[in-house]
C-alpha positions as CSV (number, residue, x, y, z in Angstrom):
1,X,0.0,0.0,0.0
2,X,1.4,3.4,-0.9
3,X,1.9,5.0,2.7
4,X,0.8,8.4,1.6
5,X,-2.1,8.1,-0.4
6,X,-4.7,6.0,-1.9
7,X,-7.6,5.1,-4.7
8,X,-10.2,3.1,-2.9
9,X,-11.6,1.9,-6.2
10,X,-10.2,2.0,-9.7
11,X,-13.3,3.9,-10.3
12,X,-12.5,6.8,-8.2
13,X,-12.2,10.5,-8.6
14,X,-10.8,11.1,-5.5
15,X,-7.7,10.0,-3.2
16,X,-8.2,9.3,0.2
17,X,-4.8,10.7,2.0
18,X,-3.1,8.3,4.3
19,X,-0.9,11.3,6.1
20,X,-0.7,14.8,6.0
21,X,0.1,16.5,2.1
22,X,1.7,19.6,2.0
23,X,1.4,21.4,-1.7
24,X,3.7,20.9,-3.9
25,X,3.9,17.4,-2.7
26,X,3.8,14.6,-6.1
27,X,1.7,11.6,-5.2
28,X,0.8,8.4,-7.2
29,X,-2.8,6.9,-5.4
30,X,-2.9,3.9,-8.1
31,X,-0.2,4.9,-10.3
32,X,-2.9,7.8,-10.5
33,X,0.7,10.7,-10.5
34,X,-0.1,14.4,-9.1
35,X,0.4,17.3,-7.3
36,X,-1.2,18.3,-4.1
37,X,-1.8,21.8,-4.7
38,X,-3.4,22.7,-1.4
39,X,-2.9,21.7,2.6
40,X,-4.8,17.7,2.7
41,X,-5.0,16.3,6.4
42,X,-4.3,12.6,7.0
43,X,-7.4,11.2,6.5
44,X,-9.0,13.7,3.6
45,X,-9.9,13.3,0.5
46,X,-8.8,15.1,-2.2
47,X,-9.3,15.4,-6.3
48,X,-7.5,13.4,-9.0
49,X,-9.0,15.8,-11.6
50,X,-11.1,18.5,-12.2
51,X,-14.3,19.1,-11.0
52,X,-17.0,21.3,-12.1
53,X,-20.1,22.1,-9.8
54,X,-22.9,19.3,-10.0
55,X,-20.2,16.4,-10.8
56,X,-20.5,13.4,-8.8
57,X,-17.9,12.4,-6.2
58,X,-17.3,9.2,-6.3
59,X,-15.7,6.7,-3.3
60,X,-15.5,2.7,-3.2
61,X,-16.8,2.6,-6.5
62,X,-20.0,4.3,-5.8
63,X,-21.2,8.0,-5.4
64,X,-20.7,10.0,-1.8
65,X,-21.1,13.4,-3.0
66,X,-21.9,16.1,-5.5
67,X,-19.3,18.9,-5.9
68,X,-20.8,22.4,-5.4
69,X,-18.4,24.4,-6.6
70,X,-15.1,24.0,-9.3
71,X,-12.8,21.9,-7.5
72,X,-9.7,21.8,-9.3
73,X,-7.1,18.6,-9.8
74,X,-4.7,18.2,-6.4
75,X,-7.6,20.1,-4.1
76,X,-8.7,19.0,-0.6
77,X,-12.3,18.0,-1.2
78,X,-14.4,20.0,2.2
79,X,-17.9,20.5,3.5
80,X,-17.5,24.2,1.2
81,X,-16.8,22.4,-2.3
82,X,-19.3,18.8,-1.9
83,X,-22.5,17.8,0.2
84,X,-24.1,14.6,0.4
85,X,-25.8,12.7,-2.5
86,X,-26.2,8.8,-3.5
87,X,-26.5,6.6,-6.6
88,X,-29.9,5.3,-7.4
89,X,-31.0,2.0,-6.3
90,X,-32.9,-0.3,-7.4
91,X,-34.9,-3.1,-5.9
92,X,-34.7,-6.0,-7.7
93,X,-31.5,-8.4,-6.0
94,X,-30.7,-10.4,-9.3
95,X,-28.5,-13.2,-9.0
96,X,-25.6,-13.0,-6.7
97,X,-22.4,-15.3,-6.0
98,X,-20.1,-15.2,-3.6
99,X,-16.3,-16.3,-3.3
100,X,-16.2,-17.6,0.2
101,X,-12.8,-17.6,1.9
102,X,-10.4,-20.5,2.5
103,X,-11.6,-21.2,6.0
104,X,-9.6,-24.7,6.1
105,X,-7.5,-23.7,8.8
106,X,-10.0,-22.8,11.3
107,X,-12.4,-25.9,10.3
108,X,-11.4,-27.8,13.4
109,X,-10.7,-25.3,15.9
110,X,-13.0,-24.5,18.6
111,X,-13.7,-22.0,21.5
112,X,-15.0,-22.8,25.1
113,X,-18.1,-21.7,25.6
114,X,-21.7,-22.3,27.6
115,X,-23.4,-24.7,25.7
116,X,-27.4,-23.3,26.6
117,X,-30.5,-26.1,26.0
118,X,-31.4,-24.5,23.3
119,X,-28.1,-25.1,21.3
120,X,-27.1,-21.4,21.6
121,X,-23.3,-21.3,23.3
122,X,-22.5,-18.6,25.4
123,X,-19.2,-16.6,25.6
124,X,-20.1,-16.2,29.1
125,X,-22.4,-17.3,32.0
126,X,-24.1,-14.3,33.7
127,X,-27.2,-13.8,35.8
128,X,-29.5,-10.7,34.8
129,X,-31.6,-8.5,37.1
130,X,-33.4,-5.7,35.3
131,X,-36.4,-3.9,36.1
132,X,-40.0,-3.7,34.0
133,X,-40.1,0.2,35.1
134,X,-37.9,3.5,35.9
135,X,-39.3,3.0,38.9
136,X,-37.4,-0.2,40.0
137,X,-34.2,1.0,39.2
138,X,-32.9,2.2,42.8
139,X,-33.9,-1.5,44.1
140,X,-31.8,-2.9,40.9
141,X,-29.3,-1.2,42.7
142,X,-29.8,-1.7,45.5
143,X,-29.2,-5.6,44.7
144,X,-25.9,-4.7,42.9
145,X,-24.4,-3.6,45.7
146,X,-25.5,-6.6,47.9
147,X,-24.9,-8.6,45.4
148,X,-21.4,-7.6,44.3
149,X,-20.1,-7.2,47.8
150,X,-21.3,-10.6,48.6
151,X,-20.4,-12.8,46.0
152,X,-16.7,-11.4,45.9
153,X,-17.3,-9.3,42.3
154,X,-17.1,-6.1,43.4
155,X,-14.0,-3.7,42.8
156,X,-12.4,-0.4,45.0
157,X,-13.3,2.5,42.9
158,X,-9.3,3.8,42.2
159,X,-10.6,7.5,42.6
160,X,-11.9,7.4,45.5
161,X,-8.0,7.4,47.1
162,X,-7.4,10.9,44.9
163,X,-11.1,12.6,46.3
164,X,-10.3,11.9,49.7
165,X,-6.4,13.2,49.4
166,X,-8.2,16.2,48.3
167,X,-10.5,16.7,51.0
168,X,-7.8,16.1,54.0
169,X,-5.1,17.9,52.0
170,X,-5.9,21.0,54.1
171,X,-5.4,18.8,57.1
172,X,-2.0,18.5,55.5
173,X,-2.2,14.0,55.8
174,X,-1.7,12.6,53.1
175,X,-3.8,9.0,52.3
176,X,-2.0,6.6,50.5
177,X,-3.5,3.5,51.5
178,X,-6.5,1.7,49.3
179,X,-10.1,2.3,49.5
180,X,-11.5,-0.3,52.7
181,X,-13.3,-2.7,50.9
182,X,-15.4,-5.3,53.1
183,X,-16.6,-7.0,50.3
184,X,-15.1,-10.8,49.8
185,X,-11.2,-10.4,48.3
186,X,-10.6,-10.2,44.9
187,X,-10.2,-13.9,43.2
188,X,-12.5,-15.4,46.2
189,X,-15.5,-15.6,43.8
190,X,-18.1,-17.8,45.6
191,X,-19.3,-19.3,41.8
192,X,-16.8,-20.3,40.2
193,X,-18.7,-21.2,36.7
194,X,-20.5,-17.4,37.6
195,X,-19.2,-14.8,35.3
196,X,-21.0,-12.1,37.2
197,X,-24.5,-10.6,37.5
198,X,-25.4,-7.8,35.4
199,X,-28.0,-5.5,36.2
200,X,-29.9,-3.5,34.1
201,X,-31.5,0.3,34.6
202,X,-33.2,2.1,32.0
203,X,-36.0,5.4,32.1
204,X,-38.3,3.3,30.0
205,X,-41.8,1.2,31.1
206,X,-44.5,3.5,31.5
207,X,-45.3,7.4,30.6
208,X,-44.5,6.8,26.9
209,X,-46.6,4.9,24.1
210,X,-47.5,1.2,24.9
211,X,-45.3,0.6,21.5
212,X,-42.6,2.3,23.7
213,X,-43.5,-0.8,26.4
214,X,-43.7,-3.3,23.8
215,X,-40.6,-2.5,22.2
216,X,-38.6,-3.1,26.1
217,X,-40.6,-5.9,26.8
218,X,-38.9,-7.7,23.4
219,X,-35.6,-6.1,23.9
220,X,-35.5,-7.6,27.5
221,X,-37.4,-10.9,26.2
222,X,-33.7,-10.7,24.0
223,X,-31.5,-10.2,26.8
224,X,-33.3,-12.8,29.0
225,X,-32.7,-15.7,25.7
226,X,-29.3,-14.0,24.9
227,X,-26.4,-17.3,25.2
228,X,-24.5,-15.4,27.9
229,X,-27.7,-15.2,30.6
230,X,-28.2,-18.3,32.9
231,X,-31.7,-17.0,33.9
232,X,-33.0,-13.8,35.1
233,X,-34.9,-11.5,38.3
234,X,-37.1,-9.1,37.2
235,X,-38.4,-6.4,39.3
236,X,-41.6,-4.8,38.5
237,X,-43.7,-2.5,40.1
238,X,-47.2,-3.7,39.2
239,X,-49.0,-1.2,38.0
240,X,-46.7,0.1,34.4
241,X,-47.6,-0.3,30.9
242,X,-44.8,-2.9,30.4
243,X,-46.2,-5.3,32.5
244,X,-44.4,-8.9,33.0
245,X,-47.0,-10.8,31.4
246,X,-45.8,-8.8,28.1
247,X,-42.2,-9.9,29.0
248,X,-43.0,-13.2,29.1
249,X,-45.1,-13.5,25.9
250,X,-42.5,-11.8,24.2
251,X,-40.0,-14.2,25.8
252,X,-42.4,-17.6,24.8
253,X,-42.0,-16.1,21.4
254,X,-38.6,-16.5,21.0
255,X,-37.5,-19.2,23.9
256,X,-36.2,-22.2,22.5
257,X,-35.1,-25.4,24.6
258,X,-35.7,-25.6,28.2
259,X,-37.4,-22.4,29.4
260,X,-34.6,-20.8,31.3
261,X,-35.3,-19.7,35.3
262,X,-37.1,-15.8,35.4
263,X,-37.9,-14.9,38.7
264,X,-40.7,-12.2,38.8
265,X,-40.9,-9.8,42.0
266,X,-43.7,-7.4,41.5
267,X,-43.5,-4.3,44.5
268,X,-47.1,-3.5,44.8
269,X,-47.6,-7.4,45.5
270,X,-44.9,-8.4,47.9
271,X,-45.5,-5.1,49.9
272,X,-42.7,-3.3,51.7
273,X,-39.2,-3.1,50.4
274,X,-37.5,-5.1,53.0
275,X,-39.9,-7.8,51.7
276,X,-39.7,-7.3,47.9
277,X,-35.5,-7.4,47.9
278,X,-35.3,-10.2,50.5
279,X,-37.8,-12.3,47.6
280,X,-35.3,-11.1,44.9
281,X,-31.7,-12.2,46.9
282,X,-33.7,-15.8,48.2
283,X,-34.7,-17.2,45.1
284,X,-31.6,-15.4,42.9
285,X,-29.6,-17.3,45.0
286,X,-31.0,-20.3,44.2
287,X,-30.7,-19.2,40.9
288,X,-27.1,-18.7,40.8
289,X,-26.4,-22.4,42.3
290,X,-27.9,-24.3,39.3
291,X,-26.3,-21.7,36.7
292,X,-22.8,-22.1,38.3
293,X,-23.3,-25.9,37.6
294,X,-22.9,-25.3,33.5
295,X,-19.2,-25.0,32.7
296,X,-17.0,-24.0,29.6
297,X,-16.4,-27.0,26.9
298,X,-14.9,-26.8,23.3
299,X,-17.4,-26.2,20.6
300,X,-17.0,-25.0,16.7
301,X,-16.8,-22.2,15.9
302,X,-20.1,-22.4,13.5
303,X,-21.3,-20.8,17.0
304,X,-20.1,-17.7,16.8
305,X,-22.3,-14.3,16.2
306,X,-20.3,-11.7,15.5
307,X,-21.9,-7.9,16.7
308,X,-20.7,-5.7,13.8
309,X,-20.4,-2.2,15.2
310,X,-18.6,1.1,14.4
311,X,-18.3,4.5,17.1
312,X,-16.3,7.4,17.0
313,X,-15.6,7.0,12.9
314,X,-12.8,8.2,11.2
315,X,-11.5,8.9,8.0
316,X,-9.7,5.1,8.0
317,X,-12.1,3.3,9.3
318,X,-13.5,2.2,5.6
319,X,-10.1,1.2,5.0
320,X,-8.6,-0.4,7.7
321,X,-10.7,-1.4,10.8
322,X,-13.8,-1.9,8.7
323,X,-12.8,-4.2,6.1
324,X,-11.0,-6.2,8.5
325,X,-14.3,-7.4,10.8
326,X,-15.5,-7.9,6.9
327,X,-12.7,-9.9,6.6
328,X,-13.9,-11.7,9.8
329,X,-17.3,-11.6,9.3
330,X,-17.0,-13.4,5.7
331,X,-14.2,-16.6,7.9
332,X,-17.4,-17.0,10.7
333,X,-20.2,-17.3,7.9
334,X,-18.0,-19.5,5.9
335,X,-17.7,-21.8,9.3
336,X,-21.8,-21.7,9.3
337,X,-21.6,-19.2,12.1
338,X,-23.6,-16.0,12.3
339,X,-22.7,-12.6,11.6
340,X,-24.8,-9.2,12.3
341,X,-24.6,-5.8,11.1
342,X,-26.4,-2.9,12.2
343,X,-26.5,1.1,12.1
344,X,-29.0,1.3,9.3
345,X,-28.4,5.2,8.9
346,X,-24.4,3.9,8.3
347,X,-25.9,2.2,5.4
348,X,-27.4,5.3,3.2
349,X,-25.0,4.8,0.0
350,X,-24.8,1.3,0.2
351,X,-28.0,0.0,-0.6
352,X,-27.5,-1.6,-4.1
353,X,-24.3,-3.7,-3.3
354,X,-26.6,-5.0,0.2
355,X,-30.0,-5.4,-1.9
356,X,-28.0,-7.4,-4.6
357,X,-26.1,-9.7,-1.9
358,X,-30.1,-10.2,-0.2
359,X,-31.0,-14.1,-0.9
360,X,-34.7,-13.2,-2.1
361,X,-36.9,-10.5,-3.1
362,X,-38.6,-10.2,0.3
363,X,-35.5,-10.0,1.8
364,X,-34.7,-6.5,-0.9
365,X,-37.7,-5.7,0.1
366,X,-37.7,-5.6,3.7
367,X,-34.5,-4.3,3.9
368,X,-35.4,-1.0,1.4
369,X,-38.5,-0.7,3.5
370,X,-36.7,-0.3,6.8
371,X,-34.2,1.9,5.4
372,X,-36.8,4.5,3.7
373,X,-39.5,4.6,6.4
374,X,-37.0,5.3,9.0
375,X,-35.3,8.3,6.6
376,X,-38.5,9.7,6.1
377,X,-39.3,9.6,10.0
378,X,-36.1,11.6,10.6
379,X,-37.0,13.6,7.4
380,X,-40.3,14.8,9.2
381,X,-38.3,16.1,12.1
382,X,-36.1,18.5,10.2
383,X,-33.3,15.8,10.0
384,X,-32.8,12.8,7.5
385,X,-30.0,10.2,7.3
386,X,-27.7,13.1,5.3
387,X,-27.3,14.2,9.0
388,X,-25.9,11.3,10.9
389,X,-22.2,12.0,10.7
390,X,-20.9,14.2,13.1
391,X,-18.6,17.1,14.1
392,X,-15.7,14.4,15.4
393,X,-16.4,12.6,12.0
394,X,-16.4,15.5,9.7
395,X,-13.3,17.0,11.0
396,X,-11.6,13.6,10.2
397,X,-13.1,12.9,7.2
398,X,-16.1,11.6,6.7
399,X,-17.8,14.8,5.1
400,X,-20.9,13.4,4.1
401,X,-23.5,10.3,5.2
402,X,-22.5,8.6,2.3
403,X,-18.8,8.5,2.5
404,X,-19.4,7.2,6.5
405,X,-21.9,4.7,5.0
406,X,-19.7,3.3,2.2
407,X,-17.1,2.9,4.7
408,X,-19.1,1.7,7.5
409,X,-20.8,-1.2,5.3
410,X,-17.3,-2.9,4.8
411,X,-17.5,-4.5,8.8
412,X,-20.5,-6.9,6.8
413,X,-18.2,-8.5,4.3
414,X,-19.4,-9.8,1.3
415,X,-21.4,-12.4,2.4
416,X,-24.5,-12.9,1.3
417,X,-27.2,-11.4,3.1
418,X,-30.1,-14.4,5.0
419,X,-31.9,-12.6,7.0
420,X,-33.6,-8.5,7.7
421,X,-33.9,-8.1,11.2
422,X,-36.4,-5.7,12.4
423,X,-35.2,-3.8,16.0
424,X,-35.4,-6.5,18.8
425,X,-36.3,-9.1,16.2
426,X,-33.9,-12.3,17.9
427,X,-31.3,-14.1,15.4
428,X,-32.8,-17.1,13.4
429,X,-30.6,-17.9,10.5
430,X,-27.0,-18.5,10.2
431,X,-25.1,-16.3,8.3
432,X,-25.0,-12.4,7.4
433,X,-28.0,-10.5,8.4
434,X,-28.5,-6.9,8.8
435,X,-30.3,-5.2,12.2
436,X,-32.3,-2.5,12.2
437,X,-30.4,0.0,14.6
438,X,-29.9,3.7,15.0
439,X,-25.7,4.5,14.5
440,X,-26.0,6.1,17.8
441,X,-23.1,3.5,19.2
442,X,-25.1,2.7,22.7
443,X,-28.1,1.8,21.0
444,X,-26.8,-0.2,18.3
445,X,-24.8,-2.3,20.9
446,X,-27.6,-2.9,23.3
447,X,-29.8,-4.0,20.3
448,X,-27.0,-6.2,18.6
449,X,-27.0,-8.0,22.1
450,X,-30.8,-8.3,22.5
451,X,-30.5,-9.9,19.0
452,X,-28.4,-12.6,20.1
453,X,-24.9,-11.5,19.3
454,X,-22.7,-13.2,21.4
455,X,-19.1,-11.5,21.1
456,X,-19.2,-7.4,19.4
457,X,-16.7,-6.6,17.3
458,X,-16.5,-2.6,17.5
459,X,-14.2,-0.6,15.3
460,X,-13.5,3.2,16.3
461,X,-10.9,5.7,14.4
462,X,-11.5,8.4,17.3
463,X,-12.0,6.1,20.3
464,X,-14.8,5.6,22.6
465,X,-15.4,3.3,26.0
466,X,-18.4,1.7,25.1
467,X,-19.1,-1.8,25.9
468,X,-22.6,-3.9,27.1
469,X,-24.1,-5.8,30.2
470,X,-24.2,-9.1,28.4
471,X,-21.9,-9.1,25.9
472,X,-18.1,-9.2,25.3
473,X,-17.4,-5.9,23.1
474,X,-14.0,-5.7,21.3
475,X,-13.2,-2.6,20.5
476,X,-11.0,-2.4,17.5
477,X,-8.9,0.8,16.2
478,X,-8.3,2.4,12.9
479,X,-4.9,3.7,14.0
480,X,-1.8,3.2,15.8
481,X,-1.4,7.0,16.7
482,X,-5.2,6.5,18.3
483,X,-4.1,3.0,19.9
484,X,-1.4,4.2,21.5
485,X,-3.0,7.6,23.2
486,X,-5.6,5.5,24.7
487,X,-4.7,1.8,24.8
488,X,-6.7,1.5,28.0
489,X,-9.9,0.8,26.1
490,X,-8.1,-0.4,22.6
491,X,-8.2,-4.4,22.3
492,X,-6.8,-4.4,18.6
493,X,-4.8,-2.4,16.3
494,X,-5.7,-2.2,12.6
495,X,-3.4,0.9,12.0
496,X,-0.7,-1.8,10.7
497,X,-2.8,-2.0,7.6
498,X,-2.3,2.0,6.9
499,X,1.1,1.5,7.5
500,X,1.5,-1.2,5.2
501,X,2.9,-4.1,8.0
502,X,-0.8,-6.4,7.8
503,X,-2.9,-6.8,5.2
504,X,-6.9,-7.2,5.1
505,X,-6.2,-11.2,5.2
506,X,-3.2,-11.0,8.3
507,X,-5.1,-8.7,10.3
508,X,-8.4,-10.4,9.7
509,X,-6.5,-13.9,11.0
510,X,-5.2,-12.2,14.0
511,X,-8.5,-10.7,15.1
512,X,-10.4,-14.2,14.4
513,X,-7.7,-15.5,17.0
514,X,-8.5,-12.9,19.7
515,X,-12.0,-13.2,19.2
516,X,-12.0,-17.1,20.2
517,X,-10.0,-15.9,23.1
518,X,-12.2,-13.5,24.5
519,X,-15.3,-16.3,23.5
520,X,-13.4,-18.6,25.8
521,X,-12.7,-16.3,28.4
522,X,-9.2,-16.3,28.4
523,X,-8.6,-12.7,27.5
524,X,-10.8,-10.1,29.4
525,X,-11.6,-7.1,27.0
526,X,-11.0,-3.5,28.0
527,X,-14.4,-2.6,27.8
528,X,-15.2,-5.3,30.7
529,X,-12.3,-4.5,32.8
530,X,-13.4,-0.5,32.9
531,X,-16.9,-2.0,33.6
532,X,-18.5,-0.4,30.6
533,X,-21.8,-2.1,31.2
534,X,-23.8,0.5,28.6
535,X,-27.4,-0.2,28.3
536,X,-30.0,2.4,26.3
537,X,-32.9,1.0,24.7
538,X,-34.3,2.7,21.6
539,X,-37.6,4.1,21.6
540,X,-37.9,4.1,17.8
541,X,-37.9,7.8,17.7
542,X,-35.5,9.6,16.0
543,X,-31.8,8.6,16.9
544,X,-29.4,8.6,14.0
């Protein structure tokens, strides 16, 4: 790879530059020889010939853009000289074949995971405890802490050693021992099969529109079946629009196997507090016995669902971290595992190459519909897809909705596409299907998870410390200069590939390897040691 600059697609009209171009400077994106005539940041695009104003700027070997103005060969292409625009699509799939990797090496290998009753495998073994209701959520807590502190899981918070050298520092004593922590030692974990115990708060459950209570009760439903959940306590109040008899309808729906344990303490039924948290710890407990009694064993990897997720986007991420979980993505489907991709906003530009990779008609069809109803809805709010990138993305690169999107839809490979799912709708085919999310990062994840996905794969250019209750998130960079500023929330580098060490196929490998790691709990990610438990659900309003 030229270290400097580069043609994405022989089909281009503009370079993408791989480090800062002064003018004056010759380049040769391709073979494509120039010379910069202006400033071009690392990152930014800029013209391989000249432009006149309604010319179509073209990226990946589809259009991103429309110039506005005369842009003239060696410029920096900017938010002043293009604005968004995409090619026309059309619905019809046609006939679509795909050239599957060589996955012989990684036919026989396995991870160790939680084989479930159902046949899903779990990455991990966790108990939930959410609440039906806002109004639950200080006795969710309330449990944590119990909980936590109990069953040796809980951790000193490291700042509190700084805030309290700042209150006695007029006392002039310094404090330099730890935080006092009565809580079982650290490594004294009662279960030793127990992952944890994630608990769940959200501001959702009643006051909105009983689709707003329908929509949680199948998202938790999700969480409830996920692979990674033993069983589950679930604190209601009694008297909110998502009511528990929902939860469990929407959970009978989808609930394969032996029903798994769901322990239901309703407030306004059991009477005081004291009553209603003592219910919750006796029969979790119980809980937690029979679910530290499953333990890890080999299984193929065929059981993998890869989480396909991007945050904090830059102007590399369609190049390097990007095409990489593609490349891992298209090794998991080829093993007859599962991948998903979500962020449907992240997919304005890329319709045709996803409609013609969709195995049917209906499948086109579903997928346009999702797309263009949910465009529309943002349109009638004085925003539209055009808007989703933002300020941290434009400055490094990704001008316009469709350059992000183009960019973005590299994590799904080039798989064919089996499945549409709709917001909360749970995995039920193997292979490459795409999830109805908004690109806002917290939202896509917690969806992803209450799809099924059992390990995330999360690629970010400007960095971000997301992760989820349930699920292992990998969080995987665009660049080395980005790795090394904040490598306490980077799992995996993909900056090599700019600099021309890895390739798509070496880097891909590597991250396949980590990710059977972290599936066999052998390598904790960042996201889980910073306890980056994010949770928002979406209320299908309008969240790009």
């Amino acid at each position: 790879m030229n270290n400097t600059s580069l043609l994405l697609d022989p089909s281009d009209n503009v370079g993408v530059a791989l480090s800062d171009l002064e003018p004056g400077q010759k380049v040769a994106p391709n073979g494509v020889e120039l010379e910069i005539q202006e400033f071009v940041a690392a990152k930014h695009k800029f013209a391989i010939r000249d432009f006149q104003p309604g010319e179509d700027i073209l990226m990946y070997g589809t259009i991103v853009g429309e110039a506005t103005r005369a842009i003239p060969l060696g410029h920096a292409i900017t938010l002043q000289n293009i604005h968004h625009k995409t090619r026309e699509y059309t619905a019809n799939p046609g006939q679509f074949t795909w050239s599957a990797p060589d996955v012989s090496k990684w036919r026989e290998r396995t991870f160790n995971g939680y084989l479930r009753t159902d046949n899903q495998v779990g990455t991990a073994n966790y108990w939930l405890v959410l609440p039906m209701v806002f109004c639950e959520n200080t006795n969710v807590l309330l449990l944590k802490e119990a909980f936590e502190n109990a069953l040796g899981f809980s951790t000193p918070n490291p700042y509190e050693v700084q805030i309290k050298n700042l209150i006695s520092g007029v006392q002039g004593k310094k404090i330099t021992e730890t935080v006092a922590d009565n809580s079982v030692p650290a490594g004294s974990r009662i279960f030793e099969n127990l992952d944890g115990i994630r608990f769940l708060t959200h501001d959702l459950g009643c006051g909105g529109t009983r689709h707003d209570a329908e929509t949680l009760c199948a998202l938790l439903a999700g969480y409830i079946n996920h692979p990674n959940v033993a069983g589950a306590t679930v604190l209601s109040l009694g008297c909110q629009n998502a009511q528990s008899s929902i939860l469990l309808e929407k959970l009978a729906l989808i609930q394969k196997g032996q029903p798994k344990t769901v322990i239901i303490c309703d407030q306004q039924q059991e009477g005081t507090t004291e009553q209603l948290i003592q219910k919750a710890i006796r029969e979790t407990f119980i809980g937690l016995v029979e679910a530290n009694k499953n333990k890890r064993q080999p299984v193929p990897l065929s059981k993998l669902v890869i989480g396909l997720e991007c945050g904090g986007s830059d102007g590399f991420s369609g190049i390097s971290a990007n095409p990489t979980l593609g490349q891992v993505s298209d090794l998991v489907v080829a093993l007859g595992g599962s991948a998903i991709l979500s962020e449907f906003p992240e997919l304005c530009g890329a319709e045709q190459n996803l409609i013609n990779r969709c195995e049917t008609q209906e499948l086109a069809d579903k997928f346009i519909h999702l797309m263009e109803t949910y465009n529309e809805a943002a349109k009638r709010v004085g925003s539209g897809f055009d808007m989703n990138p933002s300020p941290g993305n434009i400055k490094d690169g990704l001008l316009t909705d469709a350059i992000k999107s183009c960019g973005a839809a590299k994590k799904g490979g080039t798989a064919p596409i089996v499945d549409i799912l709709d917001y909360t709708e749970y995995l039920k085919n193997a292979g490459l299907n795409l999830l109805c999310t908004p690109g806002n990062d917290v939202e896509s994840t917690t969806g992803l998870a209450g799809s099924g996905a059992n390990v995330i794969l999360f690629t970010t250019g400007l960095g971000t410390p997301t992760g989820n209750p349930v699920c292992p998130v990998i969080k995987v960079s665009t660049n080395t200069k980005m790795t090394n500023r904040m490598s306490d929330i980077i799992d995996f580098n993909t900056g090599t590939i700019i600099s021309g060490e890895d390739t798509l196929e070496t880097c891909g490998d590597k991250l396949l390897e980590l990710v059977i790691q972290v599936a066999s709990g052998e390598v904790t990610t960042k996201a889980e040691k910073n306890k980056n438990y994010d949770f928002i659900p979406w209320k299908r309003g309008v969240s790009l």
